[in-house]
C-alpha positions in Angstrom: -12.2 16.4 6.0 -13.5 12.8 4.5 -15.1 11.0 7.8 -12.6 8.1 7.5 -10.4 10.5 8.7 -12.0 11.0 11.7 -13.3 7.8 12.5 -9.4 6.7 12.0 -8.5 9.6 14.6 -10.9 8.1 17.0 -9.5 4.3 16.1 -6.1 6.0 17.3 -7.4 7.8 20.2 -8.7 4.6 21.7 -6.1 1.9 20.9 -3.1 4.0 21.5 -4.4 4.2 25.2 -1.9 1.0 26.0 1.1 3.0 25.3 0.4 5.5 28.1 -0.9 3.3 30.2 1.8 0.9 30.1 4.7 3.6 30.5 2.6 4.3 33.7 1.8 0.6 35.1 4.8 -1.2 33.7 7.5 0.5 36.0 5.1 0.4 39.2 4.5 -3.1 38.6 8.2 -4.7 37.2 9.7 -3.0 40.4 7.8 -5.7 42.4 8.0 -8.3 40.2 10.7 -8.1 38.3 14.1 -10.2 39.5 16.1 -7.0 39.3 14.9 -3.6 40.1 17.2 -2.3 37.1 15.4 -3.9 34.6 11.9 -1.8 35.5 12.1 0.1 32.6 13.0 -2.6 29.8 9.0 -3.4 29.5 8.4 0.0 27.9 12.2 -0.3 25.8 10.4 -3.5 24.4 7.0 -1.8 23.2 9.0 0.4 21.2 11.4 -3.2 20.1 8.2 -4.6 19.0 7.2 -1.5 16.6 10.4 -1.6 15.0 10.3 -5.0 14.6 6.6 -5.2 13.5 7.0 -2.2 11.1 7.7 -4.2 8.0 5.3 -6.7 8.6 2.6 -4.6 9.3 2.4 -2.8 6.2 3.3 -5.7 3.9 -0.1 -7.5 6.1 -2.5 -4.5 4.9 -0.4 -4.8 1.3 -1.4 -8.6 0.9 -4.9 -8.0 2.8 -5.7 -4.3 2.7 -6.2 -1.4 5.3 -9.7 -2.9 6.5 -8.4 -6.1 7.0 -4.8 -5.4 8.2 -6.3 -3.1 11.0 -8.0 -6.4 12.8 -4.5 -7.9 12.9 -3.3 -5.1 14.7 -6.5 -4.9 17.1 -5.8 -8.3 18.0 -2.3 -7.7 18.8 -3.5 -4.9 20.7 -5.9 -7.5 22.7 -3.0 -10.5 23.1 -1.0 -7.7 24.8 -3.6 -6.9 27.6 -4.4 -10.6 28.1 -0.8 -11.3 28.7 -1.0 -8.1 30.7 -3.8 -9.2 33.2 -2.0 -12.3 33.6 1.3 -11.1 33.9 -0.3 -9.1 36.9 -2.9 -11.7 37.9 0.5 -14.3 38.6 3.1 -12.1 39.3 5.0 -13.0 36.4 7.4 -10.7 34.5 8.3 -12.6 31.3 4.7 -12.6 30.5 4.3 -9.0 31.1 7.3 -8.3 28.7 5.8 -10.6 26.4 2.5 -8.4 26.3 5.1 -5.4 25.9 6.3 -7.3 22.9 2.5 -8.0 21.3 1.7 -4.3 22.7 4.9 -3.0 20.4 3.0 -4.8 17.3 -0.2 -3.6 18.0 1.4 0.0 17.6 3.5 -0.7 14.5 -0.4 -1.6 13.1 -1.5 1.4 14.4 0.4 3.8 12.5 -0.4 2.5 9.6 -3.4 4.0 10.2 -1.9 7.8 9.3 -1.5 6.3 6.1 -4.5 5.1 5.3 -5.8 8.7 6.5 -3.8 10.4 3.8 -5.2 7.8 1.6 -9.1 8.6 2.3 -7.9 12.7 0.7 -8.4 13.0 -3.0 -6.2 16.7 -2.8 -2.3 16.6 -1.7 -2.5 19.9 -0.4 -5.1 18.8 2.4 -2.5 16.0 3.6 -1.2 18.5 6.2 -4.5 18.6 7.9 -5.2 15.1 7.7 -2.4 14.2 9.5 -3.0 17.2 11.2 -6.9 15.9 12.4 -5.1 12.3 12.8 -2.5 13.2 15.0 -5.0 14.7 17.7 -6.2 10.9 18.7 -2.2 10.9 20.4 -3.8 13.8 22.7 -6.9 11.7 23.8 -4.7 8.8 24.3 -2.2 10.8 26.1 -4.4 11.9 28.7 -7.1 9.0 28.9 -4.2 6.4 29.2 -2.8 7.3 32.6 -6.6 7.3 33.6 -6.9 3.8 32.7 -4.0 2.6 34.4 -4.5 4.3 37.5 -8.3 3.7 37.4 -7.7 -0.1 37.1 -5.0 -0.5 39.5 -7.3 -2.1 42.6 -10.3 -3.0 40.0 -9.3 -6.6 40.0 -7.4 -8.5 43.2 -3.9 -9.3 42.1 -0.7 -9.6 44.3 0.5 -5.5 43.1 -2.4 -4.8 41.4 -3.1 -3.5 38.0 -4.6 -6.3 36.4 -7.5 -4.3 36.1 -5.9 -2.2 34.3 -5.0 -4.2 31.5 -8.7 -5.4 31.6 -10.2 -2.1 31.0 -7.8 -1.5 28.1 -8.8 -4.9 26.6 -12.3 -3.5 27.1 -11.6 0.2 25.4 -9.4 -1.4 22.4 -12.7 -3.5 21.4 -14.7 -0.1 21.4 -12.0 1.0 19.2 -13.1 -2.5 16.8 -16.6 -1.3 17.2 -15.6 2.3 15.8 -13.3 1.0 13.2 -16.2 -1.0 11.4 -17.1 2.3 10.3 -13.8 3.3 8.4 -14.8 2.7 4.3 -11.6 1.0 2.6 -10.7 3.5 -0.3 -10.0 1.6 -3.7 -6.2 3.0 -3.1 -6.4 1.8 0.1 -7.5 -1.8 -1.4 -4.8 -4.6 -2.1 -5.3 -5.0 -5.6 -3.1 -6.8 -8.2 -0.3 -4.0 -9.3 2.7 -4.1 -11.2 5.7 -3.8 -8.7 6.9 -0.3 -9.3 10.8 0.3 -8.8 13.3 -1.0 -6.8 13.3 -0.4 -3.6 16.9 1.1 -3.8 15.6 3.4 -6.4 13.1 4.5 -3.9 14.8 5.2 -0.6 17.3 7.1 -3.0 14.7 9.7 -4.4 15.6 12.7 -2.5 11.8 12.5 -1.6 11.8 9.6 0.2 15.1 10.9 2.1 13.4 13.7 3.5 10.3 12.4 4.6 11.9 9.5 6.3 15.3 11.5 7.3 13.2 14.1 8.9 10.4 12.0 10.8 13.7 9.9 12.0 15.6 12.6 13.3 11.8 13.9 15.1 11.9 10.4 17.1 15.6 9.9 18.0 15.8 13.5 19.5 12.3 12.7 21.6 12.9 9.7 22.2 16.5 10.0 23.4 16.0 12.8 25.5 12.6 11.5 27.1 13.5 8.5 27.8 16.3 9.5 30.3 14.1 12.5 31.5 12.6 10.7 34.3 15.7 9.2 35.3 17.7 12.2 35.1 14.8 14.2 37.6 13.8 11.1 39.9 17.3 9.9 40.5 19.8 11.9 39.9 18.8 15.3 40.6 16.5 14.2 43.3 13.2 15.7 42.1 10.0 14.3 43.5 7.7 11.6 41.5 4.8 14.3 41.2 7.2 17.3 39.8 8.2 13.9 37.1 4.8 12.7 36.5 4.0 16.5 35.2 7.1 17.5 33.2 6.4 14.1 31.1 2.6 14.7 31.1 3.4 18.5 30.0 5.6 17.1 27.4 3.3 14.2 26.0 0.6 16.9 25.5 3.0 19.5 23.9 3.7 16.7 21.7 -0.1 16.3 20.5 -1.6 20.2 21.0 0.2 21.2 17.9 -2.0 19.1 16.0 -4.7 21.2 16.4 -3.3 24.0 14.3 -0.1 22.3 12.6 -2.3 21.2 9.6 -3.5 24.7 8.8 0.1 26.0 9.1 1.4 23.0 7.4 -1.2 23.8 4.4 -0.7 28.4 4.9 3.2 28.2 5.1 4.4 24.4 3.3 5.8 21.6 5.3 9.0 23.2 4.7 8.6 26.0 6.8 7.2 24.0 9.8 9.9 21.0 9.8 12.3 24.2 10.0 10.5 25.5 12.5 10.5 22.2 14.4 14.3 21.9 14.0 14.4 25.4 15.7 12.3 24.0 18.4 14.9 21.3 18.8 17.8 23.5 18.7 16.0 25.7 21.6 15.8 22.8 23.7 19.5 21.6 23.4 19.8 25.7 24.6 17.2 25.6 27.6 17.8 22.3 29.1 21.7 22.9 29.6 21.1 26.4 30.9 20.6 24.5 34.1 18.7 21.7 35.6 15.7 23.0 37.2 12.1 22.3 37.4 11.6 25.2 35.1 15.0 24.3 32.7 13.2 20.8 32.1 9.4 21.3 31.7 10.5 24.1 29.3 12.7 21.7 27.8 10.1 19.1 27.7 7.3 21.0 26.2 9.4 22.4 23.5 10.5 19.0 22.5 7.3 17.8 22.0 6.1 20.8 19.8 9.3 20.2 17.8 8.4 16.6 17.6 4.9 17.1 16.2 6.0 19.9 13.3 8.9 17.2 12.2 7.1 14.0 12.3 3.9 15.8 10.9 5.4 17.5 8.2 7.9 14.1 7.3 4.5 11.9 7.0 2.7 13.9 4.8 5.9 14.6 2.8 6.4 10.7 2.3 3.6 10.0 -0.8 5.5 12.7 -2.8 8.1 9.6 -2.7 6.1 6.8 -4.2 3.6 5.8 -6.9 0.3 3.8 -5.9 1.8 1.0 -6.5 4.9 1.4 -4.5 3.3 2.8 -1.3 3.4 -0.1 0.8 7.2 -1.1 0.3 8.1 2.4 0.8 5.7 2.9 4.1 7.5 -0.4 5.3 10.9 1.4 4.6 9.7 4.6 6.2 8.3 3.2 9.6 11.4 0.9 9.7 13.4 3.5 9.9 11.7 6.1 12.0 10.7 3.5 14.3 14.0 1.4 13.7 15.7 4.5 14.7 13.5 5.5 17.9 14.6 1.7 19.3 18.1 3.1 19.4 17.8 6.1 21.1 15.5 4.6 23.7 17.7 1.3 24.3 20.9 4.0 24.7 19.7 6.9 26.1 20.2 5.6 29.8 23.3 4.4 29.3 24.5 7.8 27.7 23.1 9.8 30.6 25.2 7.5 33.2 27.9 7.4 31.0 28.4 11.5 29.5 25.7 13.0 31.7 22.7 15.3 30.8 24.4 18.6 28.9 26.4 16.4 27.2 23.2 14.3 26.3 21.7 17.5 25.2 24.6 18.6 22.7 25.1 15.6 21.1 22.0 15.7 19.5 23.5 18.8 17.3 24.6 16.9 15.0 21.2 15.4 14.2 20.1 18.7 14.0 22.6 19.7 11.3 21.1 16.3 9.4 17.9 17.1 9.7 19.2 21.2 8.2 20.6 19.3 5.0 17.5 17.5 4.7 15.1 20.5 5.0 17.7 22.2 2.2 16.8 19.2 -0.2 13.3 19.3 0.2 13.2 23.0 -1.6 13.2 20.8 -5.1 9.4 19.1 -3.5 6.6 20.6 -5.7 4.6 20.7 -2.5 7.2 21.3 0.1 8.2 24.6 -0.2 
């Protein structure tokens, strides 16, 4: 595996801290200073706002600058956020902490940019499996050393509710994460270079390529997302579970959702990304099946930790799927279109998914993500025509 891969990985592994941290911090700290308890959770609903948002600009920033370049805009993004953060905490102020959730939201669209320019750094298609595969397993470092950070900081620094510190140490590992990132080597496909346009985009969302790859990784974040996001809601306050049994049935599930990487890449490249998405839309289909069997600890860490192995065979397989859609000089258009979606998508479901829980309740949560399941069954079907998909 070419180093820029790893070095990439590590990039991940260290920046994509915030995302943890702040899904840890941000509730603790907008119930105390937020002017309405109910609005605790919209910090975290704006992170993933800001990646849909930032998706298109992101990748037409490396496309005008290059990868090398366009990764400092996102690393300063990354550092805006945990200023405003610190402050935010520092002054007890809540539009400036959703402000950093805003700046933080960019910072990720930047950051997943980064799989791309993985893939890039591989000279072979069949070894884009593994890349992303090696790529992915930053997300597990992140997922367990964010949490740290955020309770590690919370009484580092005086502030009214704490966690200022928190932000601070952040700010602090995202700049070892500059330091590392000096060492990535900008590929001359990587490079922003003066190429003819390609097609039109329409031409290129309608290859049945394109359709998979971004159909697949879309339906891979609505399900998640939609279903995690009212998780903790659903245990907490509805059902009455305690804050610790919570904590672990997300933690569980944030880990099942980056373990997989650690073998997914070989499968991937042994079996096709065909077979995994299929076996990551079985995943999903066993966890519509578990979680309405009944709602008990076991019926939602089960739940939980399938839908994060689901998760990683969908999105994995979808990414590396994608440059079977686009010539050289088309990638960055189409990558824009790509995260746009996904990303685009994953706003939705998060935004909704406590209002449908209220609204239908939890089974009914569960089985109307069928449907997307059928989608993402059509999809897999088309993708049989892929020279490297089968």
């Amino acid at each position: 595996m070419p180093a820029n891969v790893w070095v990439l990985a590590g990039c991940q592994a260290l920046a994509m801290c915030s995302v943890p941290m702040m899904v840890l911090v941000s509730g603790l700290l907008s119930a105390r200073i937020a002017p309405d308890e109910k609005l605790a959770t919209l910090p975290v609903a704006l992170v993933v706002v800001g990646t849909a948002c930032s998706a298109v600009p992101a990748a037409m920033i490396n496309r005008r600058f290059g990868r090398k370049r366009g990764g400092y805009f996102g690393f300063a993004a990354g550092l805006v956020a945990c200023a405003l953060g610190y402050i935010a905490a520092k002054e007890a102020v809540f539009p400036l902490l959703l402000a950093a959730s805003l700046c933080m939201g960019a910072a990720v669209a930047f950051g997943q940019q980064f799989r791309f320019a993985a893939l890039e750094s591989v000279s072979d298609p069949s070894n884009y499996g593994p890349a992303i595969s090696a790529f992915m397993t930053g997300g597990l470092v992140a997922a367990v050393l964010g949490p740290e950070i955020g309770a590690f900081g919370r009484d580092l620094i005086e502030s009214p509710h704490g966690f200022a510190g928190s932000f601070a140490v952040q700010g602090g590992v995202i700049l070892a994460a500059v330091l590392l990132y000096s060492l990535y080597h900008e590929t001359p496909q990587s490079a922003s270079l003066s190429e003819p346009r390609g097609r039109p985009m329409k031409e290129i969302v309608r290859s049945p390529a394109f359709m998979v790859a971004a159909g697949t990784a879309a339906v891979s974040y609505i399900v998640m997302s939609f279903i995690m996001t009212a998780t903790p809601i659903n245990m907490y306050e509805l059902c009455g579970f305690t804050l610790t049994d919570t904590k672990r049935v997300i933690q569980s599930h944030i880990l099942a959702m980056f373990l997989p990487s650690l073998f997914s890449g070989w499968l991937m490249k042994r079996y096709g990304a065909r077979k995994l998405m299929i076996a990551g839309v079985v995943a999903y289909a066993v966890v519509v099946v578990v979680g309405t069997q009944g709602q008990r600890l076991v019926h939602f860490w089960a739940a939980l930790v399938v839908l994060g192995v689901g998760w990683n065979f969908l999105f994995a397989s979808g990414t590396a799927l994608l440059p079977l859609s686009y010539q050289p000089s088309e990638r960055f258009r189409a990558q824009a279109a790509n995260d746009l979606c996904v990303f685009g998508s994953q706003a939705v479901a998060s935004l909704s998914a406590g209002w449908f829980l209220f609204s239908f309740g939890w089974s009914a949560m569960l089985f109307s993500c069928a449907p997307l399941l059928l989608v993402a069954g059509v999809l897999i079907g088309r993708s049989r025509s892929l020279r490297t998909a089968s």
